[in-house]
N, C-alpha and C positions, 0 to 999 in steps of 0.2 A: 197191689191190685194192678192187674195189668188194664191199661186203655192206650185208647187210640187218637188221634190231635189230627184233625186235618187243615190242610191249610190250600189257600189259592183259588177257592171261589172268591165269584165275583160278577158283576155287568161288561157284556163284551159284546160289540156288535157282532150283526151275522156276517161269517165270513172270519171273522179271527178266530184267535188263539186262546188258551187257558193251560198252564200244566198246573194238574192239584196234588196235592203232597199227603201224607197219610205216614205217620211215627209211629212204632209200637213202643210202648214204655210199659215196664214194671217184670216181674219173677218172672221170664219166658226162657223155658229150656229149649222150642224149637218153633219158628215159625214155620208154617205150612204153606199152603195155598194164600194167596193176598188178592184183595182185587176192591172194585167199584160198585156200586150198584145205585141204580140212581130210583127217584118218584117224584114225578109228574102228580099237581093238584087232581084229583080223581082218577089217579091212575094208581094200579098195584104197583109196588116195589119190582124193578125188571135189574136183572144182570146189564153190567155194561161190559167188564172186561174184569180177568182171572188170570193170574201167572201163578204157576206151580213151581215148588221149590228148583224144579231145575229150568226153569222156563217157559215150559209149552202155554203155549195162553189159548185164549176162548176169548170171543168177541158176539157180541150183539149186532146182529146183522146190519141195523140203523146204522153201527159206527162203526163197522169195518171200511178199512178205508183213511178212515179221518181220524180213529183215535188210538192210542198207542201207549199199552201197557208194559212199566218196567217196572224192578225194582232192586233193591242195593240192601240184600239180605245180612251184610256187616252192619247197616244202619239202622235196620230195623223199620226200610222205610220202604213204600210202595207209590207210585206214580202213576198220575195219567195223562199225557200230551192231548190235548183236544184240538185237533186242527178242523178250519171248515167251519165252523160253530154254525148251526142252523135256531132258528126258534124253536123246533121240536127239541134239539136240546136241552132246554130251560128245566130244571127239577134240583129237587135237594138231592147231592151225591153224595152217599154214605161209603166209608172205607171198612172193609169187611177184611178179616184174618183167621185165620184155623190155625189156632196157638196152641201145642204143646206143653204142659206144664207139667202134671203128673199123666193127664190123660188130655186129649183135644177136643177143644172148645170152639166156642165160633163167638167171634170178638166184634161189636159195630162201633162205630165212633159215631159224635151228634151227629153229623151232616154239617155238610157245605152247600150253599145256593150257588146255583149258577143260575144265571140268566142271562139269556142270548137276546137283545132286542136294538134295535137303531132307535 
């Protein structure tokens, strides 16, 4: 069974830092697309940031700027540098993958909190 582990939320005041981590594990012939997406209490689920297998990324206008998607497609694993951290920040960020196995899928992991607060 393939899933996904995220790691590196947490409470940070506004104005720091966060990098959050995201693993794929289990039968995967080809990772795709990898990215973020976070939700905000009464808010729908919004994109944050997307890198495609050779790079090109998408960013959520809120966090262009300040957050910074990579990832290390030998590892299996996808990133996100959060610099700047604002309150509007604050939501469960989910790690999202478009995994290849016999045909492609679209993979979530639980979520990770982040919350931005002094």
């Amino acid at each position: 069974q393939v899933q996904l582990v995220e790691s590196g939320g947490g409470l940070v005041q506004p104005g720091g830092s966060l990098r959050l981590s995201c693993a794929a594990s289990g039968s995967i012939f080809r990772l795709n697309a990898m990215g973020w997406y976070r939700q905000a209490p009464g808010n729908q689920r919004e994109l944050v940031a997307i890198i495609t297998e050779d790079g090109s990324t998408n960013y959520a206008d809120s966090v262009k700027g300040r957050f910074t998607v990579s990832r290390d497609t030998a590892k299996r694993t996808v990133y996100l540098q959060m610099n700047s951290l604002k309150p509007e920040d604050t939501a469960v960020y989910y790690c999202y993958a478009d995994i290849t196995i016999v045909a492609n899928d679209d993979y979530w992991g639980p979520g990770t909190q982040v919350t931005v607060s002094s």
